[in-house]
NUZABA-350093 format. One record per residue: x, y, z of N, C-alpha, C, CB in turn. Coordinates in nm, 2 decimals. Glycine has a CB too. Layout:
N
{node {X, Y, Z}, {X, Y, Z}, {X, Y, Z}, {X, Y, Z}}
...
END
This chain:
69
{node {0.33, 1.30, -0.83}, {0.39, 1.19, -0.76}, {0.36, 1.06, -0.84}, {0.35, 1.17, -0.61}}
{node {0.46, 0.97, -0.90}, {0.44, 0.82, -0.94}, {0.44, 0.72, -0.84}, {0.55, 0.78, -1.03}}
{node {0.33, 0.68, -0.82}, {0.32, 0.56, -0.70}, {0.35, 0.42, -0.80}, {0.14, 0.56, -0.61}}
{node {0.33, 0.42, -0.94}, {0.30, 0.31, -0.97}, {0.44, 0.25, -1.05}, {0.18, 0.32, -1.05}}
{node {0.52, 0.10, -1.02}, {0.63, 0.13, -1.08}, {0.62, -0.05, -1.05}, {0.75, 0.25, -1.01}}
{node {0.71, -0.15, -1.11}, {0.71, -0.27, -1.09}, {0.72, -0.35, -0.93}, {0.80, -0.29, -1.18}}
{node {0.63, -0.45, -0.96}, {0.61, -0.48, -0.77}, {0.70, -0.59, -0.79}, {0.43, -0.55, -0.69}}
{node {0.83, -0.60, -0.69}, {0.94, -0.72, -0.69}, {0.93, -0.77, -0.52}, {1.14, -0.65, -0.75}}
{node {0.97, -0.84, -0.50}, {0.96, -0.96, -0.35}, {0.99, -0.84, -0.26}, {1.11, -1.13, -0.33}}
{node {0.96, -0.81, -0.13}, {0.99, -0.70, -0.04}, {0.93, -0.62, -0.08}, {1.12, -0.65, -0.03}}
{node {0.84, -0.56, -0.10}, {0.83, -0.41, -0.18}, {0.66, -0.41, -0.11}, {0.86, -0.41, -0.40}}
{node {0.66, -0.26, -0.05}, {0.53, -0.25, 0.04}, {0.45, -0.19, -0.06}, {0.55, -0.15, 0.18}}
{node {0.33, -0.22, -0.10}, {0.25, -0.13, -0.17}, {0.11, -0.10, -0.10}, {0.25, -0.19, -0.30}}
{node {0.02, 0.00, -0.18}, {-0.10, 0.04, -0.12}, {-0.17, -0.03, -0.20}, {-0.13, 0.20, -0.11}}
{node {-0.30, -0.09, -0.16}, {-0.41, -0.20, -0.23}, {-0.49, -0.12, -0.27}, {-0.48, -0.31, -0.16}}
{node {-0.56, -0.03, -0.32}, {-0.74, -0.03, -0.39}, {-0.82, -0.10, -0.43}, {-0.77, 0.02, -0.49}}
{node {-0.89, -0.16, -0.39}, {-1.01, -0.22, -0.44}, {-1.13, -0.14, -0.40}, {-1.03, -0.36, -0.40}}
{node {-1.20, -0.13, -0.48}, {-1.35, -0.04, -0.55}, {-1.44, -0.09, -0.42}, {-1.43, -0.11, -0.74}}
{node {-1.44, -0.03, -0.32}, {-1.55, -0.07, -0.21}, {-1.50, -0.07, -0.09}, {-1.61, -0.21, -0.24}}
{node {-1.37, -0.09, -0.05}, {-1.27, -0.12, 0.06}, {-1.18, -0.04, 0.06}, {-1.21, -0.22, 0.06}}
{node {-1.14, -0.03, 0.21}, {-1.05, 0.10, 0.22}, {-0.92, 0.06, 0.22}, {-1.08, 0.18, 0.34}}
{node {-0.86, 0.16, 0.14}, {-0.69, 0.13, 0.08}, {-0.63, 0.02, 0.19}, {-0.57, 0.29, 0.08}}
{node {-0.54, -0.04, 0.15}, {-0.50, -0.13, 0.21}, {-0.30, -0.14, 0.20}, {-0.60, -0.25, 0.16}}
{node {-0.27, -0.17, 0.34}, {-0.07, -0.16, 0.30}, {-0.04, -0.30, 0.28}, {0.05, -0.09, 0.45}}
{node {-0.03, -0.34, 0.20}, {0.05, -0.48, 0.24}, {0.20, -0.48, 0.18}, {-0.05, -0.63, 0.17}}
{node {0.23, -0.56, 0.25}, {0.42, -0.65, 0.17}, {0.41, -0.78, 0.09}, {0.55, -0.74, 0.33}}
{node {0.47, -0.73, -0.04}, {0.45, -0.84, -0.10}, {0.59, -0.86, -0.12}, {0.36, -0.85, -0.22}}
{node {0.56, -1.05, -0.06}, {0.68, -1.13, -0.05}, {0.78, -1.18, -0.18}, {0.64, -1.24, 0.02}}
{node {0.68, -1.20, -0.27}, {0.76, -1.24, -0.35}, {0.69, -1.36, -0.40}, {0.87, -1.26, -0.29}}
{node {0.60, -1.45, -0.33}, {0.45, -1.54, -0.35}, {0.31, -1.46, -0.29}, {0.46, -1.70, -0.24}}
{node {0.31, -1.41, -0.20}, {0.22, -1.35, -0.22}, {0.20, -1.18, -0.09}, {0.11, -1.48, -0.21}}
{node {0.09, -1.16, -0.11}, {0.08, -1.06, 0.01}, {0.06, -1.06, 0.15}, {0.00, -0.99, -0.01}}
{node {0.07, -0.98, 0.23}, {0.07, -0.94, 0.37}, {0.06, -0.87, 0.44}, {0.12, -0.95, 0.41}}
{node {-0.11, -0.84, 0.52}, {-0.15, -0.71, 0.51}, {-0.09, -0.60, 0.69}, {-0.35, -0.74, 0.49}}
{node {-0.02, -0.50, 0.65}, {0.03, -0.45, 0.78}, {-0.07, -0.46, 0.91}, {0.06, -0.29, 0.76}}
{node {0.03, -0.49, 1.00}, {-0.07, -0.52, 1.14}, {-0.11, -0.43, 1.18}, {-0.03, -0.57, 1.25}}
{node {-0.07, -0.30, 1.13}, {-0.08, -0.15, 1.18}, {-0.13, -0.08, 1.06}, {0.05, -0.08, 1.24}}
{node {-0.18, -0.18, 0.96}, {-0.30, -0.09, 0.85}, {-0.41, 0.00, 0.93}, {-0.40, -0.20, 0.75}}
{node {-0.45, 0.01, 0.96}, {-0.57, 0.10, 1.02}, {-0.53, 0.23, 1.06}, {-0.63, 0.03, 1.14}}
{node {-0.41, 0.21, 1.15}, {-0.34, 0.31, 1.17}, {-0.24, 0.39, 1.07}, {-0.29, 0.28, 1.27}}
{node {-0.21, 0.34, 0.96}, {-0.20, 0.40, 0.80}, {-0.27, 0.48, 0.73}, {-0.21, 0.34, 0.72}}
{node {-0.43, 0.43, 0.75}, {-0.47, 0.44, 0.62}, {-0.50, 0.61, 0.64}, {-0.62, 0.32, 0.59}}
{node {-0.46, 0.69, 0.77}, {-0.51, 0.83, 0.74}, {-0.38, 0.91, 0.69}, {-0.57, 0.90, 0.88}}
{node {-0.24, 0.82, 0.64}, {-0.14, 0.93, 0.60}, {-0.17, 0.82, 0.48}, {0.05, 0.98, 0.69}}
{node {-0.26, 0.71, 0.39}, {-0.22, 0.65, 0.28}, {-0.38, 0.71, 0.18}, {-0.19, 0.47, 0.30}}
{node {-0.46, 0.73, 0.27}, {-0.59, 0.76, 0.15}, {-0.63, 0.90, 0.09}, {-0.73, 0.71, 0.22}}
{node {-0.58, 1.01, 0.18}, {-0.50, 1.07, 0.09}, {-0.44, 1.11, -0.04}, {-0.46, 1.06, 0.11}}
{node {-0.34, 1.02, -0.02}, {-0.23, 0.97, -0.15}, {-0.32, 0.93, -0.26}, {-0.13, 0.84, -0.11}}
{node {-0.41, 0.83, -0.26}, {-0.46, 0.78, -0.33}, {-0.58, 0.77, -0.39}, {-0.45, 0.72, -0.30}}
{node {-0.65, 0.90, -0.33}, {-0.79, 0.97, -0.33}, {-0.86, 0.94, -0.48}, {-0.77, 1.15, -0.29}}
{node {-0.71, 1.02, -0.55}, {-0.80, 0.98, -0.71}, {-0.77, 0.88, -0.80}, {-0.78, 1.08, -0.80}}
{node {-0.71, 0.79, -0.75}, {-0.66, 0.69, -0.83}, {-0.73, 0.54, -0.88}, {-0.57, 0.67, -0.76}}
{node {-0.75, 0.50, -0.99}, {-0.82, 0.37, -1.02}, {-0.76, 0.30, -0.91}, {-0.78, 0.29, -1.17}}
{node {-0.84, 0.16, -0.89}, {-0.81, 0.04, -0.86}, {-0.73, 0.00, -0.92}, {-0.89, -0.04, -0.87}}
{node {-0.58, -0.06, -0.82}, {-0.52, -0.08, -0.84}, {-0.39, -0.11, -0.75}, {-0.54, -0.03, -0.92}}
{node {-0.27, -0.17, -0.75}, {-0.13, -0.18, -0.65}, {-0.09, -0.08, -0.69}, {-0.01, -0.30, -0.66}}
{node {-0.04, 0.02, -0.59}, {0.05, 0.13, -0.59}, {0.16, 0.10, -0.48}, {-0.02, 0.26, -0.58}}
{node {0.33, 0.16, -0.58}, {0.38, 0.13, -0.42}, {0.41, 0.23, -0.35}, {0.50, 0.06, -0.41}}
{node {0.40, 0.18, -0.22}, {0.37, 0.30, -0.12}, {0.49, 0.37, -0.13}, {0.34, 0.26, 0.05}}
{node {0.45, 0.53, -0.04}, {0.61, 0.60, 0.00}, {0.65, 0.54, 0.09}, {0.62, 0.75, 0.04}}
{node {0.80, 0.60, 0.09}, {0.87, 0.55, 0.20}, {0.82, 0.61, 0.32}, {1.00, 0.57, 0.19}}
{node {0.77, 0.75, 0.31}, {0.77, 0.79, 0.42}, {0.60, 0.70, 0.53}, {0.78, 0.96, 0.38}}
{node {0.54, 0.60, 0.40}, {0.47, 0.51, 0.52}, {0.52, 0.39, 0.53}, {0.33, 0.48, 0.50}}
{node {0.62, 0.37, 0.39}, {0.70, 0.22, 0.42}, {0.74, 0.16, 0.59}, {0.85, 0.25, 0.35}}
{node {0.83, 0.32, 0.61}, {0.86, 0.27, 0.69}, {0.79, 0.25, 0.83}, {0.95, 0.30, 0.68}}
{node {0.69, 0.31, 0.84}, {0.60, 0.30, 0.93}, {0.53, 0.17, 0.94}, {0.52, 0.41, 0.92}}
{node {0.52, 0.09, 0.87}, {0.45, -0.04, 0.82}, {0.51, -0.14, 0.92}, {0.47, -0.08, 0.66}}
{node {0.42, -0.24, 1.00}, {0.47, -0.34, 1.03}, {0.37, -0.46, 0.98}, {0.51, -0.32, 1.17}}
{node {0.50, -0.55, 0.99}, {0.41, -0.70, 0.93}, {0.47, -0.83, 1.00}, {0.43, -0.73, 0.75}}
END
């Protein structure tokens, strides 16, 4: 699976940073916005991302659309 592909305004992606647990946000287009219902994500998103560097990945749809912000 390619999670990693160019981030444009709208576009939900998964956060990694080295210490913190994955994170969903929407990035607008200036900046990010973290789902109000991240917590309740992160057990169908960390998973996905288990082996992956730090880094923006964009999410699947199938948590896209579960994401609210």
């Amino acid at each position: 699976m390619n999670l990693v592909q160019e981030i444009r305004p709208h576009t939900v992606i998964i956060r990694i940073v080295p210490g913190v647990e994955a994170q969903v946000l929407l990035y607008d287009g200036e900046g990010y916005r973290p789902a109000t219902n991240g917590k309740e994500l992160r057990s169908a998103v960390e998973p996905l991302v288990a082996n992956l560097p730090a880094g923006d990945y964009t999410c699947p749809v199938e948590v896209s659309v579960r994401a609210q912000f």
